[in-house]
N, C-alpha and C positions, 0 to 999 in steps of 0.2 A: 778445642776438640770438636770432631765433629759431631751433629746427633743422627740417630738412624733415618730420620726423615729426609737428612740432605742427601742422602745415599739413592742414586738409579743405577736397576740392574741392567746390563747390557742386551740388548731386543735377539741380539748372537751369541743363544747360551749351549754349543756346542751339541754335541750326538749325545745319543743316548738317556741319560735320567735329564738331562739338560741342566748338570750341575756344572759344566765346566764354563763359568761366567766369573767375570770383573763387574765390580762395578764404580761407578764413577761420581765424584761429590763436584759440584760447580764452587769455588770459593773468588772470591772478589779479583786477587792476581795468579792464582794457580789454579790448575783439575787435579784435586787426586783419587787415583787409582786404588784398590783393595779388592784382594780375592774374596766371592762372595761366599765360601766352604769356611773363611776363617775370618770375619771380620775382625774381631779381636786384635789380629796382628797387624804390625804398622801398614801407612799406607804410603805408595809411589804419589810424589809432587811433581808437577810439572809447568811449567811458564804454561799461561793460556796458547801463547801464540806456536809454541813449539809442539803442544799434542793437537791444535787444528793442524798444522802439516805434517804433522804422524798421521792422523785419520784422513786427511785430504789421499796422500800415499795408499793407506790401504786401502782406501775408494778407489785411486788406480789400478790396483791390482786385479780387485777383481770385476773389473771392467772387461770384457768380452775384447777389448780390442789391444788393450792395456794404455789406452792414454788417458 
């Protein structure tokens, strides 16, 4: 289990009341993911290596140039 200290909210917490945020817990071979409105509820695992090129991607994206 995770504790609430390993938990960071994400620096991109959406419009308005700026509740619409994930946040994300570092663990030894996976990152997981959890809505920060509901911690309680399970969280998204992911290989370390497979959410740095998820985020690597969305760094792309909103790149001015898109490369």
């Amino acid at each position: 289990m995770l504790t609430p200290d390993n938990w960071k909210k994400s620096s991109y917490s959406g419009g308005g009341q700026g509740d619409a945020c994930v946040e994300i817990a570092h663990r030894h071979s996976h990152i997981a993911v959890r809505d920060s409105k509901a911690p309680e509820r399970a969280a998204l695992t992911f290989p370390r290596d497979s959410f740095a090129a998820f985020t690597a991607h969305l760094g792309a994206l909103q790149s001015p140039c898109g490369e």
